[in-house]
C-alpha positions as CSV (number, residue, x, y, z in Angstrom):
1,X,54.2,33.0,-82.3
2,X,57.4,34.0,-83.5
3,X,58.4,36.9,-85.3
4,X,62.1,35.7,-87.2
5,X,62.0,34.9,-90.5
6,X,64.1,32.4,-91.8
7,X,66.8,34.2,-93.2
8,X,67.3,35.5,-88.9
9,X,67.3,31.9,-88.0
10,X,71.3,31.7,-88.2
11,X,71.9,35.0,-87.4
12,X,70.0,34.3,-84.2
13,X,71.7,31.5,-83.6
14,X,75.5,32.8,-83.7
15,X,74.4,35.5,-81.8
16,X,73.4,33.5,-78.9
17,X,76.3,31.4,-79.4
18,X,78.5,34.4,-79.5
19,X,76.7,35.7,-75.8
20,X,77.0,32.3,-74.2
21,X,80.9,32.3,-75.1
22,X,81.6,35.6,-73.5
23,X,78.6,35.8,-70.8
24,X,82.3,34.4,-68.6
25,X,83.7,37.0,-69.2
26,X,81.4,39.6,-67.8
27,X,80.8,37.9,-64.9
28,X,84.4,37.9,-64.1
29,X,84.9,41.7,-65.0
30,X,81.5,43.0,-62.8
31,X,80.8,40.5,-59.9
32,X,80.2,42.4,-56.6
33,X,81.0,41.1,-53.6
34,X,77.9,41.0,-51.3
35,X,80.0,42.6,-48.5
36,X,80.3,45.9,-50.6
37,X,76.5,46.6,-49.8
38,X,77.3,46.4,-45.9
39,X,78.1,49.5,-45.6
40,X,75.1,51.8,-43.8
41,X,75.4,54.7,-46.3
42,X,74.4,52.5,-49.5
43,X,70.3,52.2,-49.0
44,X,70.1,49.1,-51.3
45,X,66.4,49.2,-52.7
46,X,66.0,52.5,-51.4
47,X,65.3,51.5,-47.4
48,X,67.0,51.9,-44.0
49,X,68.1,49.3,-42.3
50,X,65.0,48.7,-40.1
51,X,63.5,47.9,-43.5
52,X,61.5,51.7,-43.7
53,X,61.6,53.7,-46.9
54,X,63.8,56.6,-47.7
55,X,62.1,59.6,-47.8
56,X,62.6,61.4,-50.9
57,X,59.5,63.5,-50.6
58,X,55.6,64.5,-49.6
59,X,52.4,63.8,-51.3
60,X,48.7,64.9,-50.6
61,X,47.1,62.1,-52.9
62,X,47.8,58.4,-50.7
63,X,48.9,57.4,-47.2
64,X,49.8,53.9,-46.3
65,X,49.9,53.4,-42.8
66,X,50.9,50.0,-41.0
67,X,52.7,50.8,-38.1
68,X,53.9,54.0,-35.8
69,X,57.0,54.6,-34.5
70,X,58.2,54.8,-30.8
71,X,60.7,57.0,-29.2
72,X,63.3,54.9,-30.1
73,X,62.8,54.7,-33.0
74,X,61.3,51.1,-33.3
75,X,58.3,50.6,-35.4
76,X,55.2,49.0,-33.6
77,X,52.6,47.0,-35.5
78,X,49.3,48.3,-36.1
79,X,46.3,47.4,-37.8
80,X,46.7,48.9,-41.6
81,X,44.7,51.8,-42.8
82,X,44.6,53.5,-46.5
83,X,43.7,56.8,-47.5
84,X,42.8,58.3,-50.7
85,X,43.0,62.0,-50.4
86,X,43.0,61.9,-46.4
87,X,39.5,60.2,-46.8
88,X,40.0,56.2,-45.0
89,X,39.1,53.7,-47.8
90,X,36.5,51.9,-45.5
91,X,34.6,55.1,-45.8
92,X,35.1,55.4,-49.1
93,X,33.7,51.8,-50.1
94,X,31.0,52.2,-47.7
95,X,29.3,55.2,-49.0
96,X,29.0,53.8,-52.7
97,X,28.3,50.4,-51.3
98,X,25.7,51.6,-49.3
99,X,24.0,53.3,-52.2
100,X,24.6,50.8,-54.5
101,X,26.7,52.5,-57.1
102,X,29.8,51.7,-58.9
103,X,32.8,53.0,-57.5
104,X,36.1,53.2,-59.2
105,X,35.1,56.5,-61.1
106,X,34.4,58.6,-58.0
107,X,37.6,57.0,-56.4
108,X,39.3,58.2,-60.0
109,X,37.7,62.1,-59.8
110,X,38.7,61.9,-55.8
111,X,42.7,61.1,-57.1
112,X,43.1,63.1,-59.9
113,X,41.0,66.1,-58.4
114,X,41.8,66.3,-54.5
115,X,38.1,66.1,-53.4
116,X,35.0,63.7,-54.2
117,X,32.9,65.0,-56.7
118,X,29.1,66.6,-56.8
119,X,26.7,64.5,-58.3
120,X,26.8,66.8,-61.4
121,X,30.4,66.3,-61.4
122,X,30.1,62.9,-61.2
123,X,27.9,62.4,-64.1
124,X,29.7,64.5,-66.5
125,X,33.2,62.9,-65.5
126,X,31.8,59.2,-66.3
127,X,30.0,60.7,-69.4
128,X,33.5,61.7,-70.5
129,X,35.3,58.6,-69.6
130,X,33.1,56.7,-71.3
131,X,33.4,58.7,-74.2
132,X,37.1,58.5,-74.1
133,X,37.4,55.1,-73.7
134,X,36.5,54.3,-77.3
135,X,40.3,54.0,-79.1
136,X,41.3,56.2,-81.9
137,X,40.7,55.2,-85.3
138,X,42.9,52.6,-86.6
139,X,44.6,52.5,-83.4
140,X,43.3,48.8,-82.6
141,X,44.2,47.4,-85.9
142,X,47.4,49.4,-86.3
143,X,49.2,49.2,-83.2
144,X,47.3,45.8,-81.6
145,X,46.3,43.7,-84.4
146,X,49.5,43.8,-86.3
147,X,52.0,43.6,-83.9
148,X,50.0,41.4,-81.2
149,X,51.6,40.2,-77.9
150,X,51.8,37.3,-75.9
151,X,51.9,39.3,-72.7
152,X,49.4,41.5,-72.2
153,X,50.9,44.5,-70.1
154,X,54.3,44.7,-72.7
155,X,51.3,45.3,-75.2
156,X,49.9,47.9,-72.8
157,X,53.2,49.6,-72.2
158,X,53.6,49.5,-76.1
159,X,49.9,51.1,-76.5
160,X,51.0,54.0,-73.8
161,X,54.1,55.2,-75.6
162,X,51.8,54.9,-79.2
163,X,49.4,57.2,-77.8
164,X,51.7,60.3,-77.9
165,X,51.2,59.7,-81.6
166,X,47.8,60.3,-81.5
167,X,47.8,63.2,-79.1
168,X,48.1,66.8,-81.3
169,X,50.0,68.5,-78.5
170,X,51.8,65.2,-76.9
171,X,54.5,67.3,-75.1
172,X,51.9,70.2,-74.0
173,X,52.8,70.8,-70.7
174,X,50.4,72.8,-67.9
175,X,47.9,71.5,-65.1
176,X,44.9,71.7,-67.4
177,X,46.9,69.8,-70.3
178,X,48.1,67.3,-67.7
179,X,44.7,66.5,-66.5
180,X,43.2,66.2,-69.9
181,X,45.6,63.6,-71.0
182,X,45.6,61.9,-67.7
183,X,41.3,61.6,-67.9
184,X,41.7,60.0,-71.5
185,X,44.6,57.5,-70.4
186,X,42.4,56.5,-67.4
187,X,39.3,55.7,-69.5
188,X,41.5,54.1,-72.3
189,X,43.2,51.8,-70.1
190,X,40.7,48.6,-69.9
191,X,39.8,49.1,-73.8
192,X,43.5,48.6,-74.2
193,X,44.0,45.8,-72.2
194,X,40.7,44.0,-73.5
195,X,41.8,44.1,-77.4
196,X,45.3,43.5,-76.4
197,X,43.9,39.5,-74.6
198,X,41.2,39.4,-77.6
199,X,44.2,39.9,-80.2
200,X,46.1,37.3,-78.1
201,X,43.9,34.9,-78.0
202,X,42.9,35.1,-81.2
203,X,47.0,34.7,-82.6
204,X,48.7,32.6,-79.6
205,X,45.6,30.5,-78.5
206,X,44.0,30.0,-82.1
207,X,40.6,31.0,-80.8
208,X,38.2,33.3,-82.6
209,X,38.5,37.2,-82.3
210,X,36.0,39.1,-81.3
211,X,36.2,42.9,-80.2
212,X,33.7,44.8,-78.3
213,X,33.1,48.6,-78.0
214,X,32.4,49.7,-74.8
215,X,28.9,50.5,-74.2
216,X,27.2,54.0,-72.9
217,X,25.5,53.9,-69.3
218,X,28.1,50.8,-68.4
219,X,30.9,51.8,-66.0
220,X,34.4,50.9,-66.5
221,X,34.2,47.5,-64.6
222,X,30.9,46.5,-66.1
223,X,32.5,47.5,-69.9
224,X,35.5,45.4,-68.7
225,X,33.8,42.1,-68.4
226,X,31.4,42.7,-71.4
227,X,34.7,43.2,-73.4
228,X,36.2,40.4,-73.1
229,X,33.3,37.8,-72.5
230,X,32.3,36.3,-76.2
231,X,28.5,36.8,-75.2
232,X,29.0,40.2,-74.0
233,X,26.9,38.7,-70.3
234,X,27.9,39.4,-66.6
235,X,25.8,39.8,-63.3
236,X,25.9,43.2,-61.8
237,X,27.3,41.1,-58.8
238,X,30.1,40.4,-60.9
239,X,30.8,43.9,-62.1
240,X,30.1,45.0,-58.5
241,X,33.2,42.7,-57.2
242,X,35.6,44.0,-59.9
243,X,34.6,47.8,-59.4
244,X,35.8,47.5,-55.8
245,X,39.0,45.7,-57.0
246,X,39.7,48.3,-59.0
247,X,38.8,50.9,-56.1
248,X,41.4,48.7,-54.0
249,X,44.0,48.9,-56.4
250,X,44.0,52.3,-57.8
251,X,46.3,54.6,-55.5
252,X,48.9,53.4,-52.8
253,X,51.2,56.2,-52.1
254,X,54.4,57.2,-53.8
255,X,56.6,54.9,-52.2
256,X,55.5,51.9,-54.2
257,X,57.7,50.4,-57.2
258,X,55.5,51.5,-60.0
259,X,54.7,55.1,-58.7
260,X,58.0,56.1,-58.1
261,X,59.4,55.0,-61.4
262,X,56.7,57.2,-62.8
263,X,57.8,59.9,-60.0
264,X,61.5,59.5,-61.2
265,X,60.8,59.2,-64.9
266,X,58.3,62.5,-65.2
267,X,61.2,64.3,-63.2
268,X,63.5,63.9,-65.8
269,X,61.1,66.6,-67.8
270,X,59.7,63.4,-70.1
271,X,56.4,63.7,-71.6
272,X,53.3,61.4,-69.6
273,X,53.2,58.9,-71.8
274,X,56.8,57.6,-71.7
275,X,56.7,58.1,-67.8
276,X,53.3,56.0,-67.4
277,X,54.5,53.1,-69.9
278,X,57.6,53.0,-67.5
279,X,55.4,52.9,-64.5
280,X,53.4,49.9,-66.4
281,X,56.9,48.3,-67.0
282,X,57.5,48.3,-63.3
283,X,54.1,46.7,-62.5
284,X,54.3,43.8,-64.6
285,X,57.5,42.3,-62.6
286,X,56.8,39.7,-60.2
287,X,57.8,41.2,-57.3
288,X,55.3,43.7,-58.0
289,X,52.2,43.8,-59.7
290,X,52.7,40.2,-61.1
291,X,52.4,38.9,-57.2
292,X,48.9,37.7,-57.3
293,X,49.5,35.0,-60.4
294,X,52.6,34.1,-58.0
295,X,49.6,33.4,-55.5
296,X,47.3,31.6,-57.7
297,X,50.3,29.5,-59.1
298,X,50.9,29.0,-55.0
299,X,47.5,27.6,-54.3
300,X,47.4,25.4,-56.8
301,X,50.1,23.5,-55.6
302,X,48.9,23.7,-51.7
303,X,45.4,22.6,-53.8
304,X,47.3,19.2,-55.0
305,X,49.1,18.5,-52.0
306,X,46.7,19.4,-49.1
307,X,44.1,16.4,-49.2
308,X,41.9,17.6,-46.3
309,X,41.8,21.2,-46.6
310,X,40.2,21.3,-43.4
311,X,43.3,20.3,-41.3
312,X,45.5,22.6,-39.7
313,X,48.0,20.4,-39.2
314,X,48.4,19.3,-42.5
315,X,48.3,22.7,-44.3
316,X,51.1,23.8,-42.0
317,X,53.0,21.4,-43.0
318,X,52.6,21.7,-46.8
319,X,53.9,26.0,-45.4
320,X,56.6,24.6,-43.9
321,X,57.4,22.4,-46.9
322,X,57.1,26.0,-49.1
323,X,59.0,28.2,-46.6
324,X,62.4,25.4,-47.2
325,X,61.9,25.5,-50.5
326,X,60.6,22.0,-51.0
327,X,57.1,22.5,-52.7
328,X,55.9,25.6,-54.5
329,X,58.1,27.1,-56.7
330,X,61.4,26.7,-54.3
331,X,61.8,29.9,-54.0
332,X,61.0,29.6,-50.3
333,X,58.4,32.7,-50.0
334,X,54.9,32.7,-49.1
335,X,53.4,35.0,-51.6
336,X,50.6,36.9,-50.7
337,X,51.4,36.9,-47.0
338,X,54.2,40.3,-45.2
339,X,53.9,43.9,-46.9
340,X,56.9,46.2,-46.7
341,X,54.6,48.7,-44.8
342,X,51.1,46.7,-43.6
343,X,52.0,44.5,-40.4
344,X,49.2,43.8,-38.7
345,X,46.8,44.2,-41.2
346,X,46.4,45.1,-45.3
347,X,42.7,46.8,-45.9
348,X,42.8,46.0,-49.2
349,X,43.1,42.3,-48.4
350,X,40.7,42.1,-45.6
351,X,37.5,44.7,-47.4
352,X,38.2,42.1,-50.4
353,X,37.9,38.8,-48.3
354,X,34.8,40.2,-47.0
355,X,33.7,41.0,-49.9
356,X,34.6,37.8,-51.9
357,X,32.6,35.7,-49.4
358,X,29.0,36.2,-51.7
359,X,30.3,35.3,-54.5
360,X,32.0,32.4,-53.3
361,X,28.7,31.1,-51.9
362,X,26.8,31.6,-55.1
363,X,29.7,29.5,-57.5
364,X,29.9,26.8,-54.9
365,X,33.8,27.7,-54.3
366,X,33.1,28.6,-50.5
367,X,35.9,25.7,-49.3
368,X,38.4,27.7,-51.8
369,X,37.7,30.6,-49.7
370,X,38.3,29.0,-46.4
371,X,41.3,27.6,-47.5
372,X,43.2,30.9,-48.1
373,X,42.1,31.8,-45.1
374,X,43.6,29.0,-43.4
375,X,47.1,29.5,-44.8
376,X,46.6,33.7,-44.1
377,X,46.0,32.5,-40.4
378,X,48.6,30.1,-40.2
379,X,51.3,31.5,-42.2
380,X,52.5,33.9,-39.3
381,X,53.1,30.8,-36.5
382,X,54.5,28.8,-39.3
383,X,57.2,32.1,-40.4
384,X,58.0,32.6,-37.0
385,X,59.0,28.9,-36.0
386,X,61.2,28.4,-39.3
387,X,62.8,31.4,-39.7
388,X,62.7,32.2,-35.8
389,X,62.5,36.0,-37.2
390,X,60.5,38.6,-35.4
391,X,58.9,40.7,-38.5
392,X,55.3,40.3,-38.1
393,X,53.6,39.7,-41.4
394,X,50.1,40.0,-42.7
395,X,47.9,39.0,-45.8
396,X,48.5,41.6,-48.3
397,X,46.1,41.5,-51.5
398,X,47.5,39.6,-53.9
399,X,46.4,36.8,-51.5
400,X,43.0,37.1,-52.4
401,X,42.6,39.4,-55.1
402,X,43.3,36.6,-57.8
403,X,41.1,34.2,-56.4
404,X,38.5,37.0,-57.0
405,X,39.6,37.5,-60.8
406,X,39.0,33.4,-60.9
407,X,35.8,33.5,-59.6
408,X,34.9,35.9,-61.7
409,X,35.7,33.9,-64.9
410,X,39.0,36.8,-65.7
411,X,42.0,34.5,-67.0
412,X,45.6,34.9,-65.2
413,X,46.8,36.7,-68.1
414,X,44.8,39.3,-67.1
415,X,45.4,39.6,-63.6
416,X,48.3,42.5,-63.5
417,X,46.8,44.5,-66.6
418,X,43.3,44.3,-64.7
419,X,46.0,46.2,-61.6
420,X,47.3,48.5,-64.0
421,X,44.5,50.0,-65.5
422,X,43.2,50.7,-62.0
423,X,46.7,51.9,-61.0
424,X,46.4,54.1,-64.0
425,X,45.0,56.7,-61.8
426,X,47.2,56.6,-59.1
427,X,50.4,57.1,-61.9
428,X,48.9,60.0,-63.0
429,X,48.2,61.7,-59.7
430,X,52.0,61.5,-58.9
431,X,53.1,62.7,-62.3
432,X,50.8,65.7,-62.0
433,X,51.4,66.1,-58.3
434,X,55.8,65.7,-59.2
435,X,55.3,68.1,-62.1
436,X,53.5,70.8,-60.2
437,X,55.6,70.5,-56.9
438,X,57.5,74.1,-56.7
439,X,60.6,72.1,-55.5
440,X,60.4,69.8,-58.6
441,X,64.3,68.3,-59.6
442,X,65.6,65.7,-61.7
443,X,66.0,62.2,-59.2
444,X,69.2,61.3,-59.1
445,X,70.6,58.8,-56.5
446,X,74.3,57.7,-56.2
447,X,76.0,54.8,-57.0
448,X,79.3,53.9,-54.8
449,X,82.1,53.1,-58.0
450,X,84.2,50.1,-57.1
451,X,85.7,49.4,-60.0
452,X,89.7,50.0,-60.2
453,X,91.2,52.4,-62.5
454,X,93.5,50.6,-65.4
455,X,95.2,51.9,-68.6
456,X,94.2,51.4,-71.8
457,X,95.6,48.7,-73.6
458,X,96.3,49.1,-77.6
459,X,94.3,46.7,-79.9
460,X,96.9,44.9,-81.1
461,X,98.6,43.7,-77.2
462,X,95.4,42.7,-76.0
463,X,95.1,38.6,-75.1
């Protein structure tokens, strides 16, 4: 659906033709050598050389552990562990599991608030995000219906910034401001995101439109799925799954793309909304957040060219054929499989394939299963014998987290937004926690200049 009136049509047209004539010409004037980057002072994507992160500063709200380091230096694999506020994410799942209770908003008080809550606490925090998850009026119709988008998370990011509109004191600063802003963004997040597919649908798919308000006594994963269902019907199995999707994705430490562009933006002095809509920005890319439809678009190429999904042999092959670049996408990765910190082991990936195992059984999709399980199993022997590289890898979650989302009837449209409203919590832990920090400064990293100097040449004598 495009947005360019006819009148635009030649101006759009020239313009491009005017780019295209002197794209040359840039290239020429800023190419950079890949040699420039050699140099052990330059930390290109903000990592030493044996592939660890920079460290640019401390946090007490998410630890990502996947391997220790020796005396030398050298990092040795280990199984990966993930804590939320010190407390191990196993343990975390467990005791809501066992008690058979939604999740995600105890994980969300646990973030924001540095312990887990009473059950008082509890009740009175979901009573509020439930409350707050109804939009402001006219915000749906003003800032979704009329200016809909084919991609949901640019209409999230969109939706963030608009909400500073809608905020009386939108650059109040203070803990107890931050906090209060924070609690309405978390329990505004899926409402967003489920208008935002319903609009497109409705304008880019031609199907009907239909828009739900979230319902009292439903948590956030259950109101998620009866948004964007037509008949409003899920299975609390269903709703169970998602929670503990969005318990897995909310918080991983602020080394990660998305939570250190919120980090760098809120030190700047910014208000929260224009630092979480660039932490939203960050998610969306496909090196990021957008990994698990890289996944799904994966399997269903191994899907076509696998005929016996049972056979080793023949699903290493179809690897081998993805790691040279000749099936997939040709881009040569394996997506879903190596972590920049998880070596041995991702949590996430292996509390969710333990998970996902049910409700596999119960939609008949059980073989689906075992086949990503076979190419998580496999990938490592095939990556070590083509590349002859010694980095171990592991499944990280994006292997099986859209699988989930399929079984669960969510389209791949949805898949990153689902990430980002559970991430939502995480971004604004770190802006609170960056704002608050008593050694708080702007972050700004160097960039080498290898340009060479030059006069200025008058208009009139330049060719």
């Amino acid at each position: 659906m495009a947005y360019v009136s006819m009148g635009e049509d030649a101006l759009v047209l020239n313009t491009k033709s005017f780019v295209q004539a002197h794209a040359e010409e840039y290239e020429r004037n800023s190419y950079i050598k890949p040699e420039y980057y050699e140099s052990p002072r330059i930390k290109r994507g903000l990592r030493n050389s044996d592939g660890t992160g920079v460290l640019v500063g401390v946090t007490k709200i998410g630890n990502v552990q996947g391997y220790t380091l020796g005396d030398d230096g050298e990092r040795i694999p280990q199984e990966g562990h993930l804590y939320y506020r010190g407390i191990d994410i196993n343990d975390l799942i467990s005791g809501f599991i066992s008690e058979d209770r939604f999740g995600f908003e105890e994980t969300a008080y646990l973030i924001l608030f540095g312990q887990l809550p009473t059950a008082q606490k509890l009740e009175e925090f979901k009573d509020l995000l439930n409350k707050w998850s109804e939009l402001p009026q006219g915000f749906t119709e003003d800032m979704i219906l009329r200016a809909p988008s084919p991609d949901i998370m640019n209409k999230l990011a969109r939706s963030v910034l608009a909400l500073y509109s809608y905020d009386a004191e939108p650059e109040q600063g203070g803990l107890e401001s931050e906090l209060f802003k924070a609690t309405r963004l978390v329990a505004r997040a899926s409402m967003i995101v489920a208008h935002a597919y319903a609009v497109k649908r409705h304008y880019y798919d031609r199907e009907g439109l239909y828009l739900h308000h979230s319902q009292p006594d439903m948590s956030i994963a259950e109101n998620f799925l009866y948004s964007i269902r037509r008949d409003n019907s899920f299975t609390r199995e269903e709703a169970k799954l998602l929670d503990l999707c969005l318990v897995l994705h909310a918080e991983h430490g602020g080394g990660n793309n998305s939570a250190f562009t919120c980090r760098a933006v809120t030190s700047s002095g910014t208000d929260i909304y224009s630092a979480i809509a660039a932490a939203v920005g960050s998610l969306k890319g496909p090196r990021h957040g957008g990994a698990n439809i890289q996944v799904s678009n994966m399997f269903r190429h191994i899907k076509e060219d696998v005929k016996d999904w049972k056979d080793d042999d023949e699903i290493k092959a179809e690897l081998r054929r993805i790691l040279r670049g000749d099936a997939g996408d040709g881009s040569g990765l394996i997506y879903g499989m190596g972590h920049a910190v998880y070596t041995l082991s991702d949590p996430r990936a292996v509390i969710l394939r333990r998970f996902a195992r049910n409700v596999a059984e119960i939609k008949g999709r059980l073989d689906e299963l075992e086949l990503i399980e076979s190419v998580e199993r496999l990938s490592p022997k095939v990556f070590f014998s083509e590349t002859e590289s010694d980095k171990v890898i592991c499944a990280n979650v994006d292997l099986y987290s859209g699988f989930v989302y399929d079984m669960l009837g969510i389209p791949q449209e949805l898949f990153t937004p689902l990430f980002a409203t559970a991430r939502m919590v995480g971004w604004c832990a770190h802006r609170i926690e960056e704002i608050t920090n008593p050694r708080n400064r702007i972050m700004r990293p160097a960039y080498r200049s290898i340009s060479k100097k030059q006069p200025y040449t008058p208009l009139d004598e330049r060719e």
